[in-house]
N, C-alpha and C positions, 0 to 999 in steps of 0.2 A: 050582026049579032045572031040572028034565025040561024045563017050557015053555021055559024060556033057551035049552037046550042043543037043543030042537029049530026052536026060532027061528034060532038061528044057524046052525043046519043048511040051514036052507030059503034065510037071506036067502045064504050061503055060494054056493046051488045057480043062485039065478037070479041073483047075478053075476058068476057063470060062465057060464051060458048066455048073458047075454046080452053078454059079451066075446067068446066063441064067434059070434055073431050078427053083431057088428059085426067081426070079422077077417075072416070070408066078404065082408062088404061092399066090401074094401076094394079096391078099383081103381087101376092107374096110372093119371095124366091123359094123357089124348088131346088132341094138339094137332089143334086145324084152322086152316086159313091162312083170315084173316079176307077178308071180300068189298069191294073197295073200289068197290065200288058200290052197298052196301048198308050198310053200317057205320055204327054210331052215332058211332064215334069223335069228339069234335068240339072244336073250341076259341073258351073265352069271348074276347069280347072286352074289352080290357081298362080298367081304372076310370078311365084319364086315357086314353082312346081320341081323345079330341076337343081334350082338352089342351094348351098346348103344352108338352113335354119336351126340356127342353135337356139332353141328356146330359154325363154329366163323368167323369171319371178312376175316382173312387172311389165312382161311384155304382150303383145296381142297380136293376131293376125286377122285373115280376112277372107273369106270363103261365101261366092254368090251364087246363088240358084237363080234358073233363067226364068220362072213365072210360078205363079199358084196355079196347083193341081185343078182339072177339069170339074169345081166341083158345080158348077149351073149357074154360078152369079157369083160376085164380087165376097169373099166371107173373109172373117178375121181370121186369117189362119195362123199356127205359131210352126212356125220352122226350128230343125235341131241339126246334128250333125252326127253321123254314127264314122266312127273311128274302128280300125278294123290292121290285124299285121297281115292279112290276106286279103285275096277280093271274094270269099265265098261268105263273109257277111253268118256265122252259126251263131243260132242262140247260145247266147252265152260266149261266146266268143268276140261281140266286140261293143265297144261304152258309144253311149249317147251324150254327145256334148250340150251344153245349155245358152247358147249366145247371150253374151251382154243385151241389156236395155230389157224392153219388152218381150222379143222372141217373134215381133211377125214384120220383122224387115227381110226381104228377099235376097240383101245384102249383110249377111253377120259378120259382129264381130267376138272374137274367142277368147280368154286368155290363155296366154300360153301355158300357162301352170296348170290348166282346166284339162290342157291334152297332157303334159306330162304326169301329172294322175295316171290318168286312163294307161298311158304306158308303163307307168307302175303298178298299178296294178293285173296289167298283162302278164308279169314275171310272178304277180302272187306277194308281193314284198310287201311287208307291214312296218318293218323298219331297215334303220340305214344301212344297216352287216347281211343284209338279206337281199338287198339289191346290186345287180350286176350292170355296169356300166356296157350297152353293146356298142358304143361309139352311132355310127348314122346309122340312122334306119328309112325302113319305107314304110309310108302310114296309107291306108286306103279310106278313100271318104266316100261319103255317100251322104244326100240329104234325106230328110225324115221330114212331111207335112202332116197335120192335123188341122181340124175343128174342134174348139175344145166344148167338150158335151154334146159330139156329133157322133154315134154311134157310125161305124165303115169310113171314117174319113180318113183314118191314117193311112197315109205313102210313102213311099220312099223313092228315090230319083230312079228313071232310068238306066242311068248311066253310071259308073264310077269313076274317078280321082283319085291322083296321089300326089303325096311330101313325098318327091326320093329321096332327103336326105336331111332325116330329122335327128338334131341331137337332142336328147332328153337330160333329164337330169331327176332325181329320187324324188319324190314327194308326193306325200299322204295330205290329204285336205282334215283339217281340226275344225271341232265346232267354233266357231265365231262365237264374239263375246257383246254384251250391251252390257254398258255399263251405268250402274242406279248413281247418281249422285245428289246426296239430299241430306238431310235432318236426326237421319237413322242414327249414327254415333254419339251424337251429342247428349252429355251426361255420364255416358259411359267413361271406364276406365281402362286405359290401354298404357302398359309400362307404369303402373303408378301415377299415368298423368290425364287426367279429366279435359274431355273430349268439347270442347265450348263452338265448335265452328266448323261447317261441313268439307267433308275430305275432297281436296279440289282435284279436278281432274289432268292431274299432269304424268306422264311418265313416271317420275321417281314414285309416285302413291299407287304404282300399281297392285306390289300387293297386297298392301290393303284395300282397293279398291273390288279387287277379285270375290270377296269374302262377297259384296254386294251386286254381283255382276249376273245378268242373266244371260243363257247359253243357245245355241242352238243344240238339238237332243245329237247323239251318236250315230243313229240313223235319218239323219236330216242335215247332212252339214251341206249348207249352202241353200238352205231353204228361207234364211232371211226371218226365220220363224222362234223367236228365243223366250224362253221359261225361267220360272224360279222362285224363290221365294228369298224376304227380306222383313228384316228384322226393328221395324221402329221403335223398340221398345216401350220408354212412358211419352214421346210424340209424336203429336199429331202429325200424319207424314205429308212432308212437304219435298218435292226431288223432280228433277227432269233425267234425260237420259244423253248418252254421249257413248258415238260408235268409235270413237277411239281417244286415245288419250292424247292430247296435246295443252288448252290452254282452255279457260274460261266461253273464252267466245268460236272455237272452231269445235266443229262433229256435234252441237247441241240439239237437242230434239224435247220438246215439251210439250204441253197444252195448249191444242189447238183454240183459237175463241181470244186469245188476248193482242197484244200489242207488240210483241216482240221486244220489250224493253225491260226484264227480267225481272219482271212483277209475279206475283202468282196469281194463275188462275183458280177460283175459289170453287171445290165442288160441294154446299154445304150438305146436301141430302146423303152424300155416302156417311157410313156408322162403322164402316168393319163386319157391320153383320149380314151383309148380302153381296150382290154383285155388281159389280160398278166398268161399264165400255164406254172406251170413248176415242175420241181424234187425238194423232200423234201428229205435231206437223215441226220442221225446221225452225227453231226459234230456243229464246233464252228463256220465253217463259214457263214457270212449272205449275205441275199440279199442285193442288192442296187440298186438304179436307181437312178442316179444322174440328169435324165432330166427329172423327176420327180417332180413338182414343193410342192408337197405336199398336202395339205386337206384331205379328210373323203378319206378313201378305202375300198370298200366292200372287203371282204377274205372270202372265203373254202377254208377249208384242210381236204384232205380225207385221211387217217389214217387206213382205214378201212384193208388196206394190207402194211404190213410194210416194207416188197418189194417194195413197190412201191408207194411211198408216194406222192403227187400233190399239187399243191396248184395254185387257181385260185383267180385272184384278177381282177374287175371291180372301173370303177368308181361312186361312191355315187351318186344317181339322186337327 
């Protein structure tokens, strides 16, 4: 029992000293702004390089950069993609792609529609009679690194890349839509016929749904960021949200804080007369405010991180 007791003594001692050893060790990271004249930064070229790739609506591809830029230690970097019909890369001459997910995988991925954009608006075309079909083309890529809120951290690859043999197809990006579904109609009069039950979220009620739908702005499309204002009339507003229309229980987004089981979450402290944020999260349940007397409500919902979804509502001036 002594040997035990002075075993545990000892192994006690050196690991402590050697916790002691490594807290002395420990250092903030030191950023340095990487050299773009010397960087390894670089980007592969991709496995249907030679290809041909007919892009399409719902399609994606796949573009890997071989490591993060030189910047002194491990940092959350977001990577992009610059799109280019030459390799001289002029302001203003070529779009910055946005990778699906988060933005700091080494490995992205795109969608297709994301670059045929970018090729439309290479010709300058805003609509379909303005757009010329060039059959294939060749796209030139390049990666783009940052630290976001890191003054000097942006890069771009060493190297360049190409699509030889890209078909495109026309398309303009529209703001996205969030759709309110709630309380708000109810009472009212539409066709002579009194409004008793909230306008469900299916396809055929789109356009009445529209009337209620908040947007992403004209210079923001795809910022996941949408606004608007909505009209509760004499109730108190009770509604969740839904990023597309199909059925009751798919695309639904609610009040964080309940049980998922299409109860309302009760906010009693909001009036309408001030400002009221709070958690958006996947679920059937909705907000409420029952002291809420109703009328116009300004709404954002930021979307932009779906971790961490928000929603801020003010009153209509």
């Amino acid at each position: 029992m002594k040997f035990n007791k002075i075993y545990t003594a000892l192994a006690s001692a050196v690991a402590l000293m050697g916790f002691c050893s490594c807290s002395d060790d420990v250092t903030d990271p030191v950023f340095q702004k990487p050299d773009q004249a010397t960087t390894n930064f670089a980007i592969y070229a991709p496995a249907f390089q030679n290809q041909t790739y007919e892009l399409s609506y719902d399609g994606t591809f796949e573009v890997n950069l071989n490591q993060q830029p030189e910047y002194g230690y491990s940092a959350v970097t977001q990577y992009r993609l610059d799109v280019c019909l030459d390799d001289k890369f002029e302001d203003g001459k070529f779009q910055t792609l946005v990778p699906m997910g988060s933005g700091t995988m080494l490995a992205m991925t795109f969608r297709d529609r994301d670059l045929a954009a970018a090729l439309t608006a290479f010709q300058g075309a805003t609509k379909l009679e303005e757009y010329t079909d060039l059959g294939l083309q060749k796209v030139y890529l390049r990666g783009r690194a940052f630290v976001e809120g890191v003054e000097g951290s942006e890069i771009v690859t060493k190297n360049i890349e190409t699509l030889n043999n890209v078909q495109s197809f026309y398309y303009v990006p529209t703001p996205a839509k969030l759709y309110v579904v709630g309380n708000y109609a109810i009472g009212t009069m539409v066709g002579g016929v009194e409004i008793k039950d909230w306008i469900a979220p299916l396809p055929a009620n789109e356009d009445a749904l529209n009337e209620f739908a908040l947007s992403e702005p004209e210079d923001g499309v795809g910022s996941k960021k949408f606004y608007g204002q909505v009209d509760f009339n004499q109730n108190a507003p009770v509604f969740r949200f839904y990023t597309a229309l199909g059925s009751w229980d798919e695309n639904s987004y609610g009040a964080a804080g309940g049980e998922d089981a299409d109860k309302p979450v009760v906010f009693e402290d909001f009036t309408g007369a001030e400002t009221f944020e709070g958690d958006i999260t996947k679920t059937k349940d909705s907000f409420s405010f029952p002291n809420c007397p109703g009328g116009v409500l300004n709404m954002e919902v930021d979307m932009s991180d779906m971790k961490k979804i928000r929603i801020k509502i003010t009153p209509a001036e």
